[in-house]
N, C-alpha and C positions, 0 to 999 in steps of 0.2 A: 807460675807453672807448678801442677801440680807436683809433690814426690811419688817417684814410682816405688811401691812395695817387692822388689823382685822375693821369690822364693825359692831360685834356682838360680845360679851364675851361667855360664855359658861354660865354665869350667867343668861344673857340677854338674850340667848336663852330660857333657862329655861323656863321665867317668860312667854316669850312670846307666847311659848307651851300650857304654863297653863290658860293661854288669852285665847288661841285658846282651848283648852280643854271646856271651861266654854261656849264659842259659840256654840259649839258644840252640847252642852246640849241643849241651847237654841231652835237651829233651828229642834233638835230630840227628845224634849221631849216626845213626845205620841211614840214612838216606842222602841219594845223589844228587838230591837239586832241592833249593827253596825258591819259590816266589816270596817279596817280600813287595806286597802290594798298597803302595802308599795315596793315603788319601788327599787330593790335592787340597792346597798348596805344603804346608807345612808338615802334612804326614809326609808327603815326598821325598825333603829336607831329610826328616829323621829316616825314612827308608836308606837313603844311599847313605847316608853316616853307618848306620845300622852294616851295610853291604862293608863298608870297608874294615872295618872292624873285624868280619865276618870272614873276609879273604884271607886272614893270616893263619885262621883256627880253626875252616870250615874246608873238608876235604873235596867237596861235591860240588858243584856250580850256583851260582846265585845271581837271583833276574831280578831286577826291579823292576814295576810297572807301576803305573799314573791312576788310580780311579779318581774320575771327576763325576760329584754327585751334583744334581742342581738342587740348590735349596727351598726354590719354590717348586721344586716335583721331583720329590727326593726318588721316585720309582723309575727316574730320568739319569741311569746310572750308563758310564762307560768306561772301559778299562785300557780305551787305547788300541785296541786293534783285536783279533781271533788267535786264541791262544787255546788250546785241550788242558783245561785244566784235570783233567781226570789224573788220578791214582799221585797227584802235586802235594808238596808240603805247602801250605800259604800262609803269610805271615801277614795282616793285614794291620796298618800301623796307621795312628792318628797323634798329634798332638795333646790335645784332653781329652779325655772323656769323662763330659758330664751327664748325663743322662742313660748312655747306650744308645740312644736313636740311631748319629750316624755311621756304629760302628753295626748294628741292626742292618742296617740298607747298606752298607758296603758289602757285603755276603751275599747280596742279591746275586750279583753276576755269575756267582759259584756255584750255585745252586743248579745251574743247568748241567751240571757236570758233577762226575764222583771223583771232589778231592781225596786223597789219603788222608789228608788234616788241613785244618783251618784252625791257626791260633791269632790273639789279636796280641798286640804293642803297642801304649801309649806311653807316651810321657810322662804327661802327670794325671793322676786319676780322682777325679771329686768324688763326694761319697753319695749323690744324689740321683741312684739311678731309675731309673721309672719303667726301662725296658732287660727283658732279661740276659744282658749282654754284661761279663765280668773280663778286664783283661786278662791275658795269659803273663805279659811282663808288665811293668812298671815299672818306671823309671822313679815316683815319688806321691805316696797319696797325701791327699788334706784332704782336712775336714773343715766344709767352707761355707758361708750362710747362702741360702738361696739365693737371695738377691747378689750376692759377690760372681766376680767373673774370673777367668783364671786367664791369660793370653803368656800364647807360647810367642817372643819377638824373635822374627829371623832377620839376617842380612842377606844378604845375596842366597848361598848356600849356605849359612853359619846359623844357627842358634846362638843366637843374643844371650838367652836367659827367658825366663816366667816368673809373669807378677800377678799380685792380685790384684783386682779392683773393688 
């Protein structure tokens, strides 16, 4: 059985969450609602950690919502239901980002609407990107060879931890 290289504990994750929770406030103080729009499966995860975090130190209301993109027709995006995103803080949150692609096509749905902001959250950020998509948080960058992979492991609702491969 192979060893797994984690790069992140589930501890570590945590904290780093709640880093990024505490930014968050910072850069949304004056407004009364975030969307905090997580990309299925594992942005999900990190969106509602993110929300709970965000209840103790965020004065405004916060909604989490689902986007599910299909991988083989990334333009095959859906957000769970009809929401006015107009005049919305959005918080659009992924596990890694390696490239920008799919945090590129998560902004699709937004786009039909005049958000007041769209920022993005991930986890952990490789440094390999191809599209012009940079997070707004970060929980941890590496710098990682092309061929290596980065995997965020959940459990149910929990962050395990991220390794490399």
């Amino acid at each position: 059985m192979p060893v797994k290289n984690f790069i992140l504990s589930a501890d570590t994750a945590l904290k780093k969450m709640q880093r990024m929770a505490y930014e968050i406030v910072e850069r949304n103080m004056d407004d009364q609602q975030i969307i905090i729009a997580g990309i299925k499966d594992s942005g999900v995860i990190i969106a509602r950690k993110i929300k709970g975090f965000l209840k103790d130190i965020f004065k405004g209301e916060i909604i989490v919502i689902e986007i599910s993109i299909d991988k083989k027709d990334p333009k095959n995006i859906s957000t769970g239901g009809r929401i006015n995103f107009d005049d919305k803080v959005i918080i659009i949150t992924d596990d890694v980002a390696n490239t920008g692609k799919t945090l590129l096509y998560a902004l699709n749905p937004f786009l039909d609407f005049y958000p007041k902001k769209i920022q993005t959250l991930v986890l952990v950020e490789r440094s390999h990107k191809q599209f012009p998509v940079s997070p707004d948080y970060v929980g941890l960058s590496v710098s990682t060879a092309l061929d290596e992979k980065i995997i965020v492991e959940t459990e149910r609702e929990e962050i395990v931890g991220a390794r490399l491969e």
